[in-house]
N, C-alpha and C positions, 0 to 999 in steps of 0.2 A: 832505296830509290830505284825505281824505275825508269831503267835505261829510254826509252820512248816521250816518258814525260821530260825527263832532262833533258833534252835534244829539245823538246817543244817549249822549255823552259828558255833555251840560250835562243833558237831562233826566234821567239818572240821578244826579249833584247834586241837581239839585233835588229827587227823590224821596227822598234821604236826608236833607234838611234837615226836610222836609214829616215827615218819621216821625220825628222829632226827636234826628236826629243830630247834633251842632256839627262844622261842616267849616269848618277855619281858612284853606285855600285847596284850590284843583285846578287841575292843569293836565295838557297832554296836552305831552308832552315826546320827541325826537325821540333819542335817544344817537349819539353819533360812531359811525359805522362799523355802524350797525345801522341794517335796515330798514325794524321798525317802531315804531309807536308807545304809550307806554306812558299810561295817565289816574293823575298820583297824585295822591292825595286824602289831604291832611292833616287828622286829625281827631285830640284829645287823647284820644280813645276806645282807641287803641292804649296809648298809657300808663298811661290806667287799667285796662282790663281786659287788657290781654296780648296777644300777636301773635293765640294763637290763637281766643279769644272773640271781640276786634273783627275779625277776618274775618271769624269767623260771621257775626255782627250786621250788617256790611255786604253780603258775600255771601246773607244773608236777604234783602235790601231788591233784592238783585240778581235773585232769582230770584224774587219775586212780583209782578213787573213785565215788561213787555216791552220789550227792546231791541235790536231783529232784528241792529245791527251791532253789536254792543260783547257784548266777550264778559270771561269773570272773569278771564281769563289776561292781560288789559289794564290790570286794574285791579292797581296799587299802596297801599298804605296804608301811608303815615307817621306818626309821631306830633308831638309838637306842638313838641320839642324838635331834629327833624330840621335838620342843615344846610340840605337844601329847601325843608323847611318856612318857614322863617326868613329864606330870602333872595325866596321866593313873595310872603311877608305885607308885604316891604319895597316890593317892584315893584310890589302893589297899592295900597300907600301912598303910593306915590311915583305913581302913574296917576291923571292925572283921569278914565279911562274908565270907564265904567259898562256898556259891554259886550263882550264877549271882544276879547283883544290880543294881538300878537306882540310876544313878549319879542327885543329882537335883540341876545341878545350871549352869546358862547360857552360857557361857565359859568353854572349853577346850584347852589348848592350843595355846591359841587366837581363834580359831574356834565358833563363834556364835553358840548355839544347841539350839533347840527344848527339845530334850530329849537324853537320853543317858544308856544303860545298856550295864555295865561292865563284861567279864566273871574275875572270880578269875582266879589265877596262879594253875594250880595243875587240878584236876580233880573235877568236883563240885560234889556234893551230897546234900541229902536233910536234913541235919539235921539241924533242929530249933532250937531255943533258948526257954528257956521258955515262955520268953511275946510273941513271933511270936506262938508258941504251941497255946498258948490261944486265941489269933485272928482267928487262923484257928478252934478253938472247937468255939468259938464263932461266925462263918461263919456257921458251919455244922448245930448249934442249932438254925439258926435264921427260919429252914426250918424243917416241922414236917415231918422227915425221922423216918421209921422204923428201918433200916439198911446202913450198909456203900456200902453194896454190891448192892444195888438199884443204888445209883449214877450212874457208867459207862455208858458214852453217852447219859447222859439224862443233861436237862436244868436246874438243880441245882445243876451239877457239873460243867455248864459252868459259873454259877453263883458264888458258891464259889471261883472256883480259880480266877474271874475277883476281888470278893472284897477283897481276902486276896491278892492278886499281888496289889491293890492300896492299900492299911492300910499298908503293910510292906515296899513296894519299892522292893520288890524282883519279879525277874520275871524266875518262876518254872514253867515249862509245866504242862499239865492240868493232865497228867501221873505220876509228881513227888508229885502232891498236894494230888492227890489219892493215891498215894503210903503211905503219912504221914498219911492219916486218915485211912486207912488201917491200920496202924501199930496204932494209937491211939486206934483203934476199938479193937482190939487184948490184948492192956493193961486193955480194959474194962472203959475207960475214952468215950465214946461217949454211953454209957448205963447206966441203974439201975436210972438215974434222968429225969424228963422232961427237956424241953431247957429250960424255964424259970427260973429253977435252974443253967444253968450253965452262967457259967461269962462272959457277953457280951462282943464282940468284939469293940477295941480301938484303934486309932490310937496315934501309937507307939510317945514319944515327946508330 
């Protein structure tokens, strides 16, 4: 997945909820034996208005906005009664995250996947959990950084957020991951120890 396209995945979500679409989930979904990826977006707008109005209606909201990677041929529309729909609305139920997740397990819906991340209901944000906290200090310390502010666009920031996106199963833009260590920086929690002092990174489970 393509950090760019996902970002242009969630803001276009969110621009359909803002123009007062009801989107009962989305996710960007991977098929067996295919190479790319597809965003379906469950809305009950398909079963009330018909396959082909509710595309308009979303296909509008697609094309009065900008979203330089995500194109309409990407975009699926379910309705509310869909198999995927049904087993999406479960995974978020069953999710205590509140911001986008890898679904890991082969079926959706009946749909064979590769892979699968879920955006949450709501708007996502960055906030971690504790053990996710410590993964990500334990990413920052595995590298003899001076500061947090060295990171930006350099190759140990494209590092960390590759290995705390696999240890967590979450997948944060490389902007939201620097946003957390930033704010770790500021509590004083990524200074005053070497790394070898701070608590290695583990996968969660």
């Amino acid at each position: 997945m393509v950090e760019p396209l996902f970002d242009d995945g969630r803001r276009f979500v969110e621009q359909l909820l803002d123009d007062g679409i009801v989107v009962l989930a989305a996710a960007w979904l991977k098929r067996t034996g295919e190479d790319r990826w597809q965003l379906y977006v469950a809305s009950p707008l398909r079963d009330e208005l018909g396959v082909i109005e509710a595309y308009g209606r979303v296909l509008g909201v697609f094309r009065q906005n900008e979203f330089p990677w995500l194109t309409d041929n990407e975009i699926t529309l379910i309705g509310a009664n869909s198999p995927v729909t049904r087993e999406m609305v479960e995974l978020l139920r069953r999710s205590p995250a509140r911001i986008p997740f890898r679904a890991r397990q082969p079926i959706i819906g009946g749909i064979p996947i590769d892979d699968a991340f879920i955006y949450p209901l709501g708007r996502p944000h960055t906030e971690l959990t504790d053990e996710q906290t410590q993964i990500l200090i334990g990413c920052y310390f595995t590298r003899n950084l001076r500061s947090v502010d060295d990171l930006p666009y350099t190759e140990d920031m494209d590092q960390i957020h590759r290995e705390f996106s696999e240890q967590t199963g979450l997948f944060l833009s490389v902007r939201d991951v620097f946003k957390a260590l930033k704010n770790l920086g500021r509590q004083g929690r990524l200074s005053g120890r070497s790394r070898h002092e701070q608590p290695m990174a583990t996968t969660p489970g």
